[in-house]
C-alpha positions in Angstrom: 41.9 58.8 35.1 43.9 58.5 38.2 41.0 56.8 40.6 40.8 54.6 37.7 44.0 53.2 37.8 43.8 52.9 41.2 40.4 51.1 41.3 42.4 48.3 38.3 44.9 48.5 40.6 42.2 46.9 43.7 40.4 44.8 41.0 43.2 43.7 40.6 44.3 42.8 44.0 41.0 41.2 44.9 41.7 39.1 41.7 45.0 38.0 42.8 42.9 36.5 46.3 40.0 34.8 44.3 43.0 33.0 42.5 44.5 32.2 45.3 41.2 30.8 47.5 40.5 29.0 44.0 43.8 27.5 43.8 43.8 26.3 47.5 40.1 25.1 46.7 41.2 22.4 43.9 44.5 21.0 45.8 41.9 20.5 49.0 39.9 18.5 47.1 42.6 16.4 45.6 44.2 17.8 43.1 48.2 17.9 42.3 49.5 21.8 43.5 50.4 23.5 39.7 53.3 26.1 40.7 53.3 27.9 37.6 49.4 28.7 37.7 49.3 29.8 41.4 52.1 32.1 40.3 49.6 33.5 37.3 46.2 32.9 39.0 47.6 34.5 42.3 51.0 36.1 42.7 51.1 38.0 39.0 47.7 40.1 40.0 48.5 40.7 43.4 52.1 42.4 42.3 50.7 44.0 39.6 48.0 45.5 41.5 50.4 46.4 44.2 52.7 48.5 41.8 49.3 50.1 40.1 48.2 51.3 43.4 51.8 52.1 44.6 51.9 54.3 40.9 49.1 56.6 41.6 48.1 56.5 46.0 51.7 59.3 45.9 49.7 61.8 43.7 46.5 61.2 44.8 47.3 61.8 48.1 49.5 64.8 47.7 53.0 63.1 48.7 56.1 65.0 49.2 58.2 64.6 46.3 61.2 62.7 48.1 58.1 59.9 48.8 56.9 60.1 45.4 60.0 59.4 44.1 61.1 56.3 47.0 57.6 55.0 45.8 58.4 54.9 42.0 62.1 53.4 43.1 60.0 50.8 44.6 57.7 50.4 41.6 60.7 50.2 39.3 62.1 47.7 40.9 58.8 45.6 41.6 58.3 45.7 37.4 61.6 44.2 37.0 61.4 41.4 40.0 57.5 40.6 38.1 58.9 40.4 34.6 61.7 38.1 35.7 59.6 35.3 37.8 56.7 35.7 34.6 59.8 34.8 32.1 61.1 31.9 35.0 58.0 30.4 35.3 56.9 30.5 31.6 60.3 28.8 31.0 59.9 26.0 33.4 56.2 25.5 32.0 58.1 25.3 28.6 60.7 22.6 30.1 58.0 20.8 31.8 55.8 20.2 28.4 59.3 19.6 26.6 60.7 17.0 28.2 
């Protein structure tokens, strides 16, 4: 179960660049730059693949416990930093389609 966190954890990762090539892709050939959907197509993937890997490469790799635990300080504070740009940029799409 571990390897296949870690392998949703690369998928994901390799997700996060597709987004980002297809992003850069569509404002090269003309079209108007959407914040909010680079931050879903690209940035949400990469830091959630980031925190998947950073979850399990400790254990898998047979880490002391003082890095196992700096790792999951890291993690814990890379969940909160992704939930709070998700909720920032789901709120300025709201105010954008409001107003």
């Amino acid at each position: 179960m571990d390897w296949s966190v870690l392998a949703l954890g690369c998928a994901l990762v390799l997700t996060s660049l597709g987004g980002w090539w297809w992003e850069r892709t569509k404002v090269q050939k003309g079209a108007r730059p959407d914040r909010s959907r680079r931050f879903f197509a690209a940035w949400l993937p990469l830091l959630m693949g980031v925190e998947s890997i950073g979850a399990k490469m400790p254990h898998l790799l047979h880490a002391p416990y003082f890095v196992a635990m700096i790792v999951a300080a890291l993690n814990f504070v890379l969940i909160f930093t992704v939930a709070a740009l998700a909720f920032w940029m789901l709120r300025e799409r709201n105010l954008r389609t409001d107003g």
